[in-house]
N, C-alpha and C positions, 0 to 999 in steps of 0.2 A: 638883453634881459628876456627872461624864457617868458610866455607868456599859456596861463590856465587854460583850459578848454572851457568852452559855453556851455553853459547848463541853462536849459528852459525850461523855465518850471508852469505847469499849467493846474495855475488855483481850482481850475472849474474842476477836477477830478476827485479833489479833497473831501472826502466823508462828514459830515455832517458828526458832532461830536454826541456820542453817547450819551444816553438820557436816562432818568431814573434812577441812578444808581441808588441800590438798600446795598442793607448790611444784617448781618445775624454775628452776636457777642458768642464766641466760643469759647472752652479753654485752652489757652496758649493760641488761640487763633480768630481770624473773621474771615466768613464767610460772604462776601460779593457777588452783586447780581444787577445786571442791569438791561433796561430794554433793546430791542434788536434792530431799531431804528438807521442804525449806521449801514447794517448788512439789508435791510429789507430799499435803502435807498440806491444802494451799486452793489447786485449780487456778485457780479461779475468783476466789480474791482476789489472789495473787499478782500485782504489778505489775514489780515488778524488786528487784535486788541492790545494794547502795551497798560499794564497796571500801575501807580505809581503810589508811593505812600511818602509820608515826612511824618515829625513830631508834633505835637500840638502844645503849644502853651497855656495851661494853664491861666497863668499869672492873667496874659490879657485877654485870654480866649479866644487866640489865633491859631490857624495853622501856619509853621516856620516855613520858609522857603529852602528849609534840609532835603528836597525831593528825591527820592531813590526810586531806580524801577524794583518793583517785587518781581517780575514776569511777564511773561506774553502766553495768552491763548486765541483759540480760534473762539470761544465758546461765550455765551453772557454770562459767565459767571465763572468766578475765582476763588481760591482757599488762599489767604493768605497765613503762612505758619509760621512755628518758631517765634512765637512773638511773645512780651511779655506781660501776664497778669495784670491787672489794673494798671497799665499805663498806656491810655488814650495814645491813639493817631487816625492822624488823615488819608485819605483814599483817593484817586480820581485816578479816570481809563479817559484813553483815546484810542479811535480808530484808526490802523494805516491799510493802504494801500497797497497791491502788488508791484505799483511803481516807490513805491517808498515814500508816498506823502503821506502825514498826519495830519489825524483830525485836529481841532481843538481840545482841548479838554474836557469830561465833566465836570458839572458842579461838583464839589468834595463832598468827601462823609466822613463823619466823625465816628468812631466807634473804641471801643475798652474792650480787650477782652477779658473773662472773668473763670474762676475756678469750678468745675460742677463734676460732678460722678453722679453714676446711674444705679439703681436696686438695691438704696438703702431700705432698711426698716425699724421700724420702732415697736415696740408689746405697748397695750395699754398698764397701765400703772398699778391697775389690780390683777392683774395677767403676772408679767416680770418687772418688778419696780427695779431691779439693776440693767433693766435695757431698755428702759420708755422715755429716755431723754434724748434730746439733740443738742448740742451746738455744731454750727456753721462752722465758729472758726474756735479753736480751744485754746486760751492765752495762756493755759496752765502749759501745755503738752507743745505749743505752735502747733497742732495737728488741725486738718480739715474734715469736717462732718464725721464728730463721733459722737458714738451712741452712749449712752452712759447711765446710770442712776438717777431716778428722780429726787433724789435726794440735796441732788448739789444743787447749790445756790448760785451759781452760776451760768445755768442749762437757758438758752435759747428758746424752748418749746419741750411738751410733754403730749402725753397722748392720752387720752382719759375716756372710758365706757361709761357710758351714759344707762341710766335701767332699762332703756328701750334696745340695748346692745349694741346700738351705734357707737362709734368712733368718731371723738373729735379731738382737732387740735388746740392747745391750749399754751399760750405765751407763759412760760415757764416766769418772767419777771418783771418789773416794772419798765425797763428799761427798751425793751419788746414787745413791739404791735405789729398787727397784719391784717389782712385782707384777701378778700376773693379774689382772684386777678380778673374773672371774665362769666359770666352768666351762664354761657356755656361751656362743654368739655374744650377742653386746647388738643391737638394732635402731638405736639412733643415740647418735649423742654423748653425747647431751643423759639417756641412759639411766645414766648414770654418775654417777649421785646425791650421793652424800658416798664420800670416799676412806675407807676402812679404818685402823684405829687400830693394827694389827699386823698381822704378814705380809710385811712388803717384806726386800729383801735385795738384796746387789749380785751380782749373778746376771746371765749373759745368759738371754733368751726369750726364743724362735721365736715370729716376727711372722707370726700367721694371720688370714685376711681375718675378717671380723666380731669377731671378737675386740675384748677393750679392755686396756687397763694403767695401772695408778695409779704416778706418782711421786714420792717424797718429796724436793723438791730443795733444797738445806742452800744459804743466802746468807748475805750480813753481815747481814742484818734479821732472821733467823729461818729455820724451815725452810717451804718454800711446796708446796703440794699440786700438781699436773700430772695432766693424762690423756690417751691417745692412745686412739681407736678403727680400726683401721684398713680402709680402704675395700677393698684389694685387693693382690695379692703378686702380680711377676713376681718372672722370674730373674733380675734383676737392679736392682730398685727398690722399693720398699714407698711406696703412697699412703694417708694416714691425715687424719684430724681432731685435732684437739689442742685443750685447754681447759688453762687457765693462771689460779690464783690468787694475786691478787696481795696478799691480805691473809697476813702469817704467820701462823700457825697454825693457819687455818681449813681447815674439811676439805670446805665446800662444792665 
C-alpha cells in the first residue's frame, strides 16, 4: 500500500484574517475594500487576498453556504462585477501566504447592487414643462431615469423656480417623499451609502450643487429607495446623478 508524503503545516505563519471589510452599492457591481492589517502583520509572507461571495436569503436573513471565489488580488480592495441589480449577496476575503496558508476569513458584508447613470437633467417647469419631470423607474415604458413632462401623473419629482430663482426639488406625488442625505456637499454618488430609515417628507428642496437627496418611492411591489447627487445648478436647469434600487425595501 503506497503511502502519502508528510506535509507540515506550520499555524504560526497563518495571517491574521482581514478586518473592516466596506462595500460601496454600484451598478451591476460592488466595490470592496478592506484594512491592511493582514500585510502590515507579515510583510514578507503575505502573498495575496482570495475574495469570496454566496447568496443571501432573504426569507431568513442569512448568508447561504453557496460560497464562490470572485478573485484574487494583491490589493485592499476589489470590483466585484457582472452582478445582478437588486439582488443582494455576501462578501468575505482572506489572507494567503506565499507558502499557501490561509487566513481565516472576514466578517461578511452584505451589499445589493443598484441601477444609476450620471448627467442627468431637468428644466424647471416654467422654463420647459415637457422636460421638468423625473421618474426613477417608468412602469409605463420599463425604462430607467426618464425625463419627461410635468404634466404626468405619474412623475416621481419636478423641479420648480421659486421668485428668488432658485431651484427646487419637488415630489412630483403623494406617493413620494425625500430628504437631505447630509448637511454637507457629498464628493460622489457613490458617497450615498444606505438611505435613512426616517426623515423624508413630501416637502419641496432647493437643488444645491454637491448636495445629495434620498427618495422613498412607493410602487405596486413595494416602496423602493432613490438618490440624486447633484452636479450643478443653473438658472434654469439642474444636472445631477441618480441611483435607483430596484429591490423593495432595501435601503442599499
Amino acid at each position: 500500500i503506497g503511502r502519502s508524503a508528510i506535509v507540515t503545516i506550520d499555524l504560526q505563519s497563518r495571517l491574521p484574517a482581514p478586518q473592516g471589510l466596506a462595500s460601496i452599492s454600484l451598478n451591476a457591481a460592488i466595490q470592496l475594500a478592506w484594512s491592511s492589517n493582514a500585510v502590515d502583520a507579515a510583510h514578507g509572507t503575505f502573498d495575496h487576498y482570495r475574495v469570496y461571495s454566496t447568496d443571501y436569503d432573504g426569507t431568513r436573513g442569512v448568508c447561504t453556504a453557496n460560497w464562490v471565489v470572485e478573485g484574487t488580488t494583491v490589493s485592499d480592495a476589489f470590483l466585484a462585477g457582472n452582478l445582478v441589480n437588486g439582488v443582494s449577496r455576501c462578501f468575505a476575503v482572506s489572507a494567503v501566504t506565499r507558502d499557501g496558508h490561509e487566513s481565516d476569513w472576514s466578517a461578511s458584508r452584505l451589499d445589493t447592487p443598484r441601477f444609476d447613470a450620471r448627467n442627468a437633467f431637468v428644466y424647471a417647469t416654467s422654463v420647459r414643462p415637457d422636460s421638468s419631470g423625473f421618474l426613477f423607474f417608468d412602469d409605463a415604458s420599463r425604462r430607467l431615469g426618464v425625463v419627461a413632462a410635468s404634466a404626468r401623473t405619474d412623475l416621481d419629482l419636478t423641479l420648480e423656480r421659486h421668485s428668488d430663482g432658485s431651484l427646487w426639488f419637488a415630489p412630483a406625488r403623494a406617493g413620494v417623499t425625500m430628504m437631505l442625505y447630509s448637511a454637507k456637499p457629498v464628493a460622489d454618488l457613490t458617497s450615498i451609502d444606505r438611505a435613512p430609515a426616517t426623515g423624508f417628507s413630501n416637502v419641496t428642496t432647493e437643488a444645491l450643487a454637491g448636495f445629495a437627496y434620498v427618495f422613498r418611492v412607493q410602487k405596486a411591489d413595494g416602496v423602493h429607495l432613490a438618490a440624486i447627487r447633484v452636479a450643478f445648478v443653473t438658472k434654469d436647469y439642474v444636472v445631477f446623478d441618480w441611483a435607483y434600487q430596484s429591490a423593495p425595501g432595501n435601503a442599499e
